[in-house]
C-alpha positions as CSV (number, residue, x, y, z in Angstrom):
1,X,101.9,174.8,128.0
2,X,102.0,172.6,125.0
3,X,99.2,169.9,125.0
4,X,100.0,166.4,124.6
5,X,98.8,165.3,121.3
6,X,95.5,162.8,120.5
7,X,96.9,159.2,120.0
8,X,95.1,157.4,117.0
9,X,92.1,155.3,117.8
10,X,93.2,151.6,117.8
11,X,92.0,150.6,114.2
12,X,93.2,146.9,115.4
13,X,91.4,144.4,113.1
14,X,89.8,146.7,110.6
15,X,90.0,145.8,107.3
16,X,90.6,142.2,108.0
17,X,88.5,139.4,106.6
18,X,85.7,138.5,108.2
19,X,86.6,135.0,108.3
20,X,89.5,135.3,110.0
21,X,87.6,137.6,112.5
22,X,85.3,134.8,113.2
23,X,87.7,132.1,113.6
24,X,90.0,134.6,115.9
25,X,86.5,134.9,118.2
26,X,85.9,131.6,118.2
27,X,89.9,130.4,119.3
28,X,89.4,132.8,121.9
29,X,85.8,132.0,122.8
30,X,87.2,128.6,123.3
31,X,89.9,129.7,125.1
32,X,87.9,131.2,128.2
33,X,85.7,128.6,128.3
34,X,88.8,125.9,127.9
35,X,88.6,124.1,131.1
36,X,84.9,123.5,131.2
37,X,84.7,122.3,126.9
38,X,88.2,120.4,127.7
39,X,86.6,118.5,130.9
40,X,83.0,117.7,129.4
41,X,85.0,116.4,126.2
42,X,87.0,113.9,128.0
43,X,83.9,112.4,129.9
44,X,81.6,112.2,126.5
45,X,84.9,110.7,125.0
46,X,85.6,108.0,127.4
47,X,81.9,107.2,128.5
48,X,81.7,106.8,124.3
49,X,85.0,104.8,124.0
50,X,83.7,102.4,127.1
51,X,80.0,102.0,125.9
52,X,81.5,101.0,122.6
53,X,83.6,98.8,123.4
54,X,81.1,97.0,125.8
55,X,78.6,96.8,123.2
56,X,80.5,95.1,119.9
57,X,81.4,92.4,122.7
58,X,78.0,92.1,123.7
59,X,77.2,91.8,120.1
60,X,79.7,89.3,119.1
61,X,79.7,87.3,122.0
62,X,75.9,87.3,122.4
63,X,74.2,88.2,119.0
64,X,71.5,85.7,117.7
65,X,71.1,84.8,120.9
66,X,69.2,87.4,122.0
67,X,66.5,89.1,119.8
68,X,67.3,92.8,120.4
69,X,70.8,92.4,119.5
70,X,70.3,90.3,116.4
71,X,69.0,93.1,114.4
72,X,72.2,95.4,115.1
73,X,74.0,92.6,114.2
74,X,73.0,93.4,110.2
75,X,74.2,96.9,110.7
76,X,77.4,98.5,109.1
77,X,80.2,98.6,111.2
78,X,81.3,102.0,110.5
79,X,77.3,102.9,111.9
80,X,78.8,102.5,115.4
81,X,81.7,105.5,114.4
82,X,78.9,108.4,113.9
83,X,79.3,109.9,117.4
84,X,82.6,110.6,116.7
85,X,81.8,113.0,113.8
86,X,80.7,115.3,116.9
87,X,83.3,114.8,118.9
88,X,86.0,115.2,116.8
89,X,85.4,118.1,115.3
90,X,85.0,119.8,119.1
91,X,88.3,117.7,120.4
92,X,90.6,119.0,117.2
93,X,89.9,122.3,118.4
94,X,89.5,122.3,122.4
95,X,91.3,119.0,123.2
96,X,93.4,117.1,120.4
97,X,95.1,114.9,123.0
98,X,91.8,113.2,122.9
99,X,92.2,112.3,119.3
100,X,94.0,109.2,120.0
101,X,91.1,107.8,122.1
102,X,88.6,108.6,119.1
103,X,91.7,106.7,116.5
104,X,91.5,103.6,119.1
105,X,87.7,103.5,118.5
106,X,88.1,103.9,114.7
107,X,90.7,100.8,115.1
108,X,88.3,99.1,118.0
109,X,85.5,99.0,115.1
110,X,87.7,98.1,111.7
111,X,90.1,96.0,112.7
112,X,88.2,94.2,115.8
113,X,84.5,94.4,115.1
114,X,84.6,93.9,111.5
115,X,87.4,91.5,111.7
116,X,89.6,92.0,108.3
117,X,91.5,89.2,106.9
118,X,95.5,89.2,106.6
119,X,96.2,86.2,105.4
120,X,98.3,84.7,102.5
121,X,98.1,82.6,99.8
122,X,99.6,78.7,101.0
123,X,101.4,76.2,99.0
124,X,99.3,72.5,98.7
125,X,101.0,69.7,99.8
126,X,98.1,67.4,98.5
127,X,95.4,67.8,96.1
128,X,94.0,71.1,95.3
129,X,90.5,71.6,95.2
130,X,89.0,74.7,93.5
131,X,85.4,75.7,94.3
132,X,82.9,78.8,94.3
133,X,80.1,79.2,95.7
134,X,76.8,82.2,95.2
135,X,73.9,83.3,95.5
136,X,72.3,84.1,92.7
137,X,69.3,85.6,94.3
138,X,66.3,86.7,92.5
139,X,67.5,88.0,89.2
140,X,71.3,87.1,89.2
141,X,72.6,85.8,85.8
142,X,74.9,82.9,85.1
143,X,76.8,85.2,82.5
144,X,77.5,87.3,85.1
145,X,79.2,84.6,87.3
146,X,81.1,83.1,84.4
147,X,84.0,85.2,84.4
148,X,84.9,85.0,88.2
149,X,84.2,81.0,87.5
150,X,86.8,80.7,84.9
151,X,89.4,82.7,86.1
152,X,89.3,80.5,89.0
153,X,89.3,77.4,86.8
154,X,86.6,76.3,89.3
155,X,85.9,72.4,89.5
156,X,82.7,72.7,91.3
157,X,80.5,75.5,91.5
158,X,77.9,75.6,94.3
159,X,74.7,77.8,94.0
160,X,72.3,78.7,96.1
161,X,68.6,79.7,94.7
162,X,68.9,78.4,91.7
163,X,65.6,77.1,91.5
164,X,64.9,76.3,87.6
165,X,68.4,77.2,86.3
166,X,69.6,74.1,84.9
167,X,68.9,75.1,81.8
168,X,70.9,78.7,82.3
169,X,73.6,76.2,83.5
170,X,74.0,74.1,81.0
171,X,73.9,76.5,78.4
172,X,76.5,78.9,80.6
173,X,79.1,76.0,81.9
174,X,78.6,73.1,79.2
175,X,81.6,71.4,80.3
176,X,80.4,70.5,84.1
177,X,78.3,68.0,84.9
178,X,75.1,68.7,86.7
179,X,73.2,67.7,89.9
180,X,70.9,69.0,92.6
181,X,67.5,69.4,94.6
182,X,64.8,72.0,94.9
183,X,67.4,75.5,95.2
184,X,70.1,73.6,95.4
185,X,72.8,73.0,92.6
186,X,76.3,71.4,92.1
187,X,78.0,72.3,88.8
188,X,80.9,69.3,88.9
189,X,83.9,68.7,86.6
190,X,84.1,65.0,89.0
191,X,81.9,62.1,89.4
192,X,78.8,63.1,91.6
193,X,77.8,59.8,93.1
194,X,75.1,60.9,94.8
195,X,73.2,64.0,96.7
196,X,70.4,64.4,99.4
197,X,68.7,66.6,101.6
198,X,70.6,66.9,105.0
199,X,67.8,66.8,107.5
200,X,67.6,69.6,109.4
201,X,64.9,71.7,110.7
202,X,62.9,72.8,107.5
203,X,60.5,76.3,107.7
204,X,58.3,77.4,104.8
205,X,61.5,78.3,102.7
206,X,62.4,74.5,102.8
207,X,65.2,72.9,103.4
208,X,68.6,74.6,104.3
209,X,71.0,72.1,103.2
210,X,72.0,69.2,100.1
211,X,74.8,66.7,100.7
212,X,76.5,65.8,97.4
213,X,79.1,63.1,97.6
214,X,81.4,63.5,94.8
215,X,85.0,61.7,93.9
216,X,88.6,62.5,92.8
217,X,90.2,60.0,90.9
218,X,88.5,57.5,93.0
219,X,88.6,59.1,96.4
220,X,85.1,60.6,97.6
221,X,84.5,63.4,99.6
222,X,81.4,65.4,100.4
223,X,80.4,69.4,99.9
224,X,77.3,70.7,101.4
225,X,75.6,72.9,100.2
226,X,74.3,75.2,102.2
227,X,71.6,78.6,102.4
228,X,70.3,79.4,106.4
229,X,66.8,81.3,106.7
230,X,67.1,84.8,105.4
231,X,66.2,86.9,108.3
232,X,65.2,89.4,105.5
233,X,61.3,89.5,106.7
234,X,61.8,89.2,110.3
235,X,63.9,92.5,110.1
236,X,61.3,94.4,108.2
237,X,59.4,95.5,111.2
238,X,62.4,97.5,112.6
239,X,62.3,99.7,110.1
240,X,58.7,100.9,110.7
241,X,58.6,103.8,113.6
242,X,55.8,102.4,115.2
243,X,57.7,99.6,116.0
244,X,60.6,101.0,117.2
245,X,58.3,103.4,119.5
246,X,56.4,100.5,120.7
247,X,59.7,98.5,121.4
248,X,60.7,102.2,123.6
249,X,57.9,102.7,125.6
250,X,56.9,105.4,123.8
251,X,53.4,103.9,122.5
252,X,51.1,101.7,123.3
253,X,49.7,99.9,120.6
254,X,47.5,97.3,121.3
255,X,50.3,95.0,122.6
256,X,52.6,95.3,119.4
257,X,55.7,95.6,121.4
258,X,54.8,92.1,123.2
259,X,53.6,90.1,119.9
260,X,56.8,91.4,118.0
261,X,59.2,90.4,121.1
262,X,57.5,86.8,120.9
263,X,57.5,86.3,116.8
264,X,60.8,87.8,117.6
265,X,61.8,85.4,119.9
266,X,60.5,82.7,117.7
267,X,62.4,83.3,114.4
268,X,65.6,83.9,116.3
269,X,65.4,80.7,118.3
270,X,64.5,79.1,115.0
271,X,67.9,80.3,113.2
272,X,69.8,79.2,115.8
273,X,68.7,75.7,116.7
274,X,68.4,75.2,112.9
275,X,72.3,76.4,112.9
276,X,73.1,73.9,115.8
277,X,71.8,71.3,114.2
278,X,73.8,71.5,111.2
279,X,76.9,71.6,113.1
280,X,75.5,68.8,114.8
281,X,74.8,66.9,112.0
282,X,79.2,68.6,110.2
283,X,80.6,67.2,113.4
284,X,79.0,63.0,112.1
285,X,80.4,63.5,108.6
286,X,82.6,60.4,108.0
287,X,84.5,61.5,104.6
288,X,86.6,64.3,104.2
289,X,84.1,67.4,103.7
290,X,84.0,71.2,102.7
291,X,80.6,73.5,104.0
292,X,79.4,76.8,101.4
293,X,76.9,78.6,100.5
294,X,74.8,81.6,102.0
295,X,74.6,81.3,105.8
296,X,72.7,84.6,106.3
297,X,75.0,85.2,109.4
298,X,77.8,87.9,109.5
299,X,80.9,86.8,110.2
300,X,80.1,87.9,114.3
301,X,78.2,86.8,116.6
302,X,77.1,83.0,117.6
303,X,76.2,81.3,114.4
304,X,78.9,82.4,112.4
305,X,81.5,81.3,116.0
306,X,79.6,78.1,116.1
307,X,80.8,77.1,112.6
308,X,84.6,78.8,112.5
309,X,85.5,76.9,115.4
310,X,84.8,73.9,114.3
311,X,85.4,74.0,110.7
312,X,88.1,76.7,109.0
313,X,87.5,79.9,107.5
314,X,88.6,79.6,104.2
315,X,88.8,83.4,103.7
316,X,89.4,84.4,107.5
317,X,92.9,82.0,106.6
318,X,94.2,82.9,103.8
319,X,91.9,86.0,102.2
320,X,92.4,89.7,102.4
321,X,90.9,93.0,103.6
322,X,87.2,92.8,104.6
323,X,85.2,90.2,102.3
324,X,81.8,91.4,102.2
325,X,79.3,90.0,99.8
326,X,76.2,91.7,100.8
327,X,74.3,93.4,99.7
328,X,76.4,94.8,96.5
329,X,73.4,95.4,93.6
330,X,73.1,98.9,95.4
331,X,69.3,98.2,96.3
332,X,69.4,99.0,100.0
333,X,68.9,102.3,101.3
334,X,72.9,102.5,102.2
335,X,73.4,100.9,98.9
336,X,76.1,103.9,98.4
337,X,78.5,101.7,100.9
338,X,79.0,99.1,99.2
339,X,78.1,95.8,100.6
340,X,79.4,95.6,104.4
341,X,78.3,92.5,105.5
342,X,79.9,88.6,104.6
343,X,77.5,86.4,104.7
344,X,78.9,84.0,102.1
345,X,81.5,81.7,103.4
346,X,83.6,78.4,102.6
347,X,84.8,76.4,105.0
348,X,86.8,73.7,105.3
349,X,86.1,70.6,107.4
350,X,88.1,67.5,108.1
351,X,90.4,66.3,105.3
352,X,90.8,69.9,103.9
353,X,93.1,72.9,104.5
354,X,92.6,76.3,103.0
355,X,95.1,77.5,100.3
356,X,93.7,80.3,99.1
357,X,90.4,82.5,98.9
358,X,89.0,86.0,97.4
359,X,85.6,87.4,97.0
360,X,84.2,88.8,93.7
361,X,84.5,92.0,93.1
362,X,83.0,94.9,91.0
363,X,79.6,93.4,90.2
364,X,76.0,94.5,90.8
365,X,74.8,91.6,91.9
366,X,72.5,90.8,95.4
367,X,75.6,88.3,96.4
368,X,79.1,88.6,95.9
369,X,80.7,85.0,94.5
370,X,83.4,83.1,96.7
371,X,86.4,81.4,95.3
372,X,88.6,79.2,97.2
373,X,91.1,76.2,96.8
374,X,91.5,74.0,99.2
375,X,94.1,71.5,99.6
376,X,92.6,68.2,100.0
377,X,95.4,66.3,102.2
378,X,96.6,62.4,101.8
379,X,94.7,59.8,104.0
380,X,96.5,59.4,107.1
């Protein structure tokens, strides 16, 4: 009786490399558990995709307004995507259907949140006026402004922190004629006829604004100059973990979480009354007017809303992409970004329409420069 002969043990998978043994186990790891990953996914998806959205309204409805959003306010935009470099990962392999929920929330945040600009250069139908306005901070140099200055054939350039410059400036821009108080500084190619202190609230960095009435070929108009508190100190304290444990509940130290919600509270209320009273003050002027300078607000939340909808955006109109200019000398611990915030602005107020407007670019510097031209309309 013949006996059947021994088959050949299954050798299936020998030899093969060990990475595509691996990734074989996990596909079919996933596989048995596919139902379970695929339902979990979707709920830590659309609870994300929900909470998200809620918050970035809260914030840019309510921030300033409320202490404990203020802070997040400062935050980069893209901060709000890191979940999703969890989720992805697990949804490209388990659940890719899910992907376009995590691209709406990419979108949500880049083209919502941090509201890019789309605009186009305009054609002036009356006078244009070109201006630019920075910050020089605490080390800036007037060389370094120059270039960005000339190029945009500039007749007045607006700085902010300039405090014992005038020398730098007329050594830097001979050909303008110069005027200011304390910070403040006009650099004007026109007739300044005169300049003061807007009065509104002071705090122990001084005034926040100068009014300089200047003139066209006999037609005045004003430009305020403009730098809001820099929140810089009053954010300090979130970066200490104390703080942020006091502020959780998770320690108790001798009342810190109360005497930081009330300096808090303070500071906040400050920046904001201070900002309504500047609009107060925008919403009097009688001439034709343009606002810059260094608001210390990004271009969310109330104080940067109370201004654009009264006055116009002169890079929300007619700039393009993003326009941050802060902080771009690389000095903050995400310094590797880029800047990501715009606190720098130009606006237009009565008399004026924006024709075109670009922030510098490619210079270490604390602040970013803004160029605009506005077109100064005839007198109705």
């Amino acid at each position: 009786m013949n006996q059947p002969l021994l088959e050949p043990p299954d050798r299936e998978g020998v030899g093969e490399p060990r990475l595509r043994v691996a990734v074989r186990s996990l596909r079919d790891w996933c596989a048995c558990r596919r139902s379970g990953w695929r339902l979990l996914l979707a709920v830590a998806s659309v609870v994300y995709a929900l909470s998200l959205g809620g918050f970035l309204t809260l914030l840019d409805c309510l921030g300033e307004q409320r202490w404990w959003l203020t802070p997040l306010l400062f935050f980069p935009g893209q901060f709000w995507l890191l979940p999703l470099l969890v989720l992805t990962p697990v949804a490209l392999c388990c659940h890719r259907r899910l992907l376009w929920l995590h691209a709406a929330c990419v979108a949500g945040v880049m083209l919502l949140y941090l509201h890019p600009a789309c605009g186009a250069p305009r054609v002036a139908r009356g006078v244009p006026v070109r201006v630019v306005t920075h910050n020089l901070g605490q080390y800036d140099t007037l060389a370094g402004l120059k270039p960005f200055a000339q190029s945009h054939q500039a007749e007045f350039i607006a700085l902010q922190e300039a405090d014992g410059r005038e020398p730098d400036c007329a050594r830097e821009f001979p050909d303008y004629k110069l005027a200011g108080r304390g910070q403040f500084l006009l650099l004007s190619k026109h007739p300044v006829r005169r300049h003061d202190w807007v009065p509104v609230l002071g705090d122990k960095y001084g005034p926040v604004a100068v009014r300089f009435e200047v003139e066209i070929k006999g037609r005045p108009f004003a430009i305020y100059n403009v730098h809001l508190v820099t929140p810089r100190e009053e954010l300090k304290p979130f970066q200490s973990k104390s703080v942020l444990l006091s502020l959780a509940g998770l320690s108790r130290t001798n009342g810190l979480a109360q005497r930081l919600e009330a300096e808090q509270q303070r500071i906040w209320g400050f920046r904001v009354a201070t900002a309504r009273q500047l609009a107060a003050i925008l919403q009097q002027e009688t001439l034709p007017f343009l606002v810059l300078g260094d608001f210390n607000a990004p271009n969310r939340g109330y104080i940067h809303h109370l201004f654009a909808t009264q006055l116009k955006d002169a890079f929300s109109a007619c700039g393009r992409g993003y326009g941050f200019t802060f902080p771009s000398d690389g000095s903050s611990p995400l310094g590797g970004l880029g800047p990501w915030l715009r606190l720098d602005y130009i606006f237009a107020g009565r008399g004026f329409l924006p024709v075109a407007c670009e922030v510098e670019s490619n210079r270490s510097a604390q602040h970013r420069a803004v160029g605009a031209i506005l077109d100064w309309l005839p007198a109705e």
